[in-house]
MIVEX-969386 format. One line per field, with one value per residue (C-alpha): x, y, z; residue number from 1. Coordinates in Angstrom, 3 decimals. Layout:
<rs>
x	X | ...;
y	Y | ...;
z	Z | ...;
nr	NUM | ...;
</rs>
This chain:
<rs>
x	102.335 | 102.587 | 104.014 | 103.395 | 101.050 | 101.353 | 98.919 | 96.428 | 97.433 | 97.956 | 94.839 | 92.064 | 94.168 | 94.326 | 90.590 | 90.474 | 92.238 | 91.034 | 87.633 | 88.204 | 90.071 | 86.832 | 84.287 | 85.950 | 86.132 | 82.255 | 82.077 | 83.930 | 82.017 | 78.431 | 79.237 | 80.191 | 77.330 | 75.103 | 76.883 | 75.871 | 73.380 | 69.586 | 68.562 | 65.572 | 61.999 | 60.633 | 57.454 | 54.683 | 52.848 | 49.223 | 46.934 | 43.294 | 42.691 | 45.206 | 44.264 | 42.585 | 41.582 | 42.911 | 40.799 | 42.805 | 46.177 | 46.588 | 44.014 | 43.614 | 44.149 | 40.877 | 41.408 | 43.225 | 44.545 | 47.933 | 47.965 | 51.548 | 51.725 | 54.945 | 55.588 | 52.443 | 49.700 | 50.021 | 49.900 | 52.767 | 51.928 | 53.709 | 55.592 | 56.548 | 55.050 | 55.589 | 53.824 | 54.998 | 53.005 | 53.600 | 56.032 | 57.775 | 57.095 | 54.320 | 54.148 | 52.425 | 53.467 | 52.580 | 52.524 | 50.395 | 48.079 | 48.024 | 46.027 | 48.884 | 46.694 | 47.496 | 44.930 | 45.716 | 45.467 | 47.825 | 47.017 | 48.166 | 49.588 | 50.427 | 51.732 | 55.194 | 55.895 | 54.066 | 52.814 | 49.012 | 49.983 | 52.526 | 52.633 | 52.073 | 55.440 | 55.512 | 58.587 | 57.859 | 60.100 | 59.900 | 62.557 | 63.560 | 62.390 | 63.878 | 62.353 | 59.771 | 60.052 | 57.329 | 57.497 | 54.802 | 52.496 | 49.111 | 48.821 | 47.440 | 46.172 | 44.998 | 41.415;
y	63.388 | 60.284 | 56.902 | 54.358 | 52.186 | 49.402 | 51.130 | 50.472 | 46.788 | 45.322 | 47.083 | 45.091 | 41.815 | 43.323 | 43.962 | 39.875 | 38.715 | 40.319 | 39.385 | 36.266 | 36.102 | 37.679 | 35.777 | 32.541 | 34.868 | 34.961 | 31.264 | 30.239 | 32.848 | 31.957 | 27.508 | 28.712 | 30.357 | 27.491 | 24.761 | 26.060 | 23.362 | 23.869 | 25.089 | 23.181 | 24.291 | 23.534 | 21.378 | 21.204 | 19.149 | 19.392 | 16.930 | 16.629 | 16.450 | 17.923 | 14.857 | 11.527 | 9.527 | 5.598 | 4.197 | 0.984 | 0.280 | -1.472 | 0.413 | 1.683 | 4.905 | 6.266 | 7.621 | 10.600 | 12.488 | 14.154 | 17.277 | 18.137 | 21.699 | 23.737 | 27.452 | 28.817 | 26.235 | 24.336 | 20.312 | 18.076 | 15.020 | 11.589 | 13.066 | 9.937 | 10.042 | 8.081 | 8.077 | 6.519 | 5.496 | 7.166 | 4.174 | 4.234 | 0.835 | 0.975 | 2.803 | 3.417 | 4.696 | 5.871 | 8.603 | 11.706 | 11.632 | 14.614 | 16.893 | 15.942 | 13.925 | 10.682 | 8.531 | 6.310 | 4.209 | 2.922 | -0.230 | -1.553 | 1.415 | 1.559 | 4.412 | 4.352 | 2.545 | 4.874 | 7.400 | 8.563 | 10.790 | 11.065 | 11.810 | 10.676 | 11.583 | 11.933 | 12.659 | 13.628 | 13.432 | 14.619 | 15.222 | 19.108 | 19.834 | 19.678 | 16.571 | 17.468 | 15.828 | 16.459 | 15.198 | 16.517 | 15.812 | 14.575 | 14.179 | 10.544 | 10.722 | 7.546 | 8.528;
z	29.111 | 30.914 | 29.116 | 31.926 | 30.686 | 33.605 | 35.456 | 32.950 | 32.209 | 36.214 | 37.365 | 35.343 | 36.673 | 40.213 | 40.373 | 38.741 | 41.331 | 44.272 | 43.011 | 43.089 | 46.658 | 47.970 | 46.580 | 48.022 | 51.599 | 50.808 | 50.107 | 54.029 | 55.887 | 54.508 | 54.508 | 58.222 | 58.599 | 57.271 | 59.109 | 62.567 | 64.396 | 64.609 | 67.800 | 68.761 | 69.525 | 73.079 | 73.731 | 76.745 | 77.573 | 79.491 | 81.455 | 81.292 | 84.645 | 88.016 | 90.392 | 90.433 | 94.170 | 94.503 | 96.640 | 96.946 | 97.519 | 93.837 | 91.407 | 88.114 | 86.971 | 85.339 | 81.458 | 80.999 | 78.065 | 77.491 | 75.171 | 73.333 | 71.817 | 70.972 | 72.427 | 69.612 | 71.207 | 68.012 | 68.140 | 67.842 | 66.595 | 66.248 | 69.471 | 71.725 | 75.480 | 78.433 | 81.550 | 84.918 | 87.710 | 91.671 | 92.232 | 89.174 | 88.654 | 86.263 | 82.464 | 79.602 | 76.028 | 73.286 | 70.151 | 69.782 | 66.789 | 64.618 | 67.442 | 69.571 | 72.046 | 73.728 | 75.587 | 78.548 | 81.015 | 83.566 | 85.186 | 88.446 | 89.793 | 93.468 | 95.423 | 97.138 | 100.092 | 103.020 | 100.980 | 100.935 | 98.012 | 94.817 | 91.413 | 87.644 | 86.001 | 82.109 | 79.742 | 75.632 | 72.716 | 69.114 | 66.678 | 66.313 | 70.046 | 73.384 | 75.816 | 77.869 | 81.679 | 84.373 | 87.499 | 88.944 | 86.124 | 87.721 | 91.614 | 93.165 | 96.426 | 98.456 | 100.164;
nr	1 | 2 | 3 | 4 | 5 | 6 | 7 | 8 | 9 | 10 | 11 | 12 | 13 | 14 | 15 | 16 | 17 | 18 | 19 | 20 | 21 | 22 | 23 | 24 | 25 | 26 | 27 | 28 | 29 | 30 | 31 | 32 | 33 | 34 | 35 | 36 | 37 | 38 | 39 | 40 | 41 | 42 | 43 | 44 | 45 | 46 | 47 | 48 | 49 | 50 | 51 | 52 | 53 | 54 | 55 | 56 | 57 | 58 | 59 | 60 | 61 | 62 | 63 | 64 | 65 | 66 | 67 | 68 | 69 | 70 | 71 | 72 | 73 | 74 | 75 | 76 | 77 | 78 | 79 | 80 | 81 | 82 | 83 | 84 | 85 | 86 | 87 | 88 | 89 | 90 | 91 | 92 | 93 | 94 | 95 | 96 | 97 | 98 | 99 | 100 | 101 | 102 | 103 | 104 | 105 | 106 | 107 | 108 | 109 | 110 | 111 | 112 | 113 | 114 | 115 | 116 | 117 | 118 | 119 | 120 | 121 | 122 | 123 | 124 | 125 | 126 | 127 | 128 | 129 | 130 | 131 | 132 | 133 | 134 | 135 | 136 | 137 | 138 | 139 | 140 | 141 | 142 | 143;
</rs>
């Protein structure tokens, strides 16, 4: 019948071979794959109170509470917080303990220059999450 006996001699080496080639295919798609960055988890922040009064020009702000929590209302703790005054001049740090609180006080603060109101600003930062900013964080207003 048939004396070619090639067949039966390259195909084992062909099916070697392209084994091989493949599994190094594997190899570059899944180190590519596993090389991408982390996409980081976002972060809020919430006050324990909307407003406080200053009934001086130059006054104290009363104590106040931040609360950190990712997207699933759990804590983040040993996140880093700061908090600025209305004028930006004044500000207070610190790190969240493991219910992702931080307690304050800002001393000092003053409003801007012809302003009866402004705002308590507050930016945190944790490794593996985006930094939160706020602006707007707690309102001041001068009664």
């Amino acid at each position: 019948m048939l004396s070619d006996e090639n067949a039966s001699v390259d195909l084992p080496i062909r099916i070697v071979v392209l084994t091989i080639i493949g599994m190094i295919g594997i190899y570059a798609i899944l180190s590519a794959v596993m090389s991408t960055p982390f996409v980081p988890d976002t972060m809020f922040a919430s006050p324990d109170r909307s407003s406080f009064n200053m009934t001086a020009n130059v006054c104290d702000s009363p104590d106040m509470t931040v609360r950190v929590f990712d997207n699933e209302g759990r804590p983040v703790g040993d996140a880093n917080v700061v908090v600025w005054g209305p004028s930006r001049k004044k500000a207070v740090g610190g790190v969240t303990d493991h219910n992702g609180e931080f307690h304050y006080r800002l001393l000092n603060i003053s409003l801007p220059q012809g302003k009866t109101e402004g705002y308590l600003s507050v930016k945190v930062m944790q490794e593996g999450y985006l930094d939160h900013n706020d602006d707007l964080f707690v309102k001041v207003r001068k009664v």
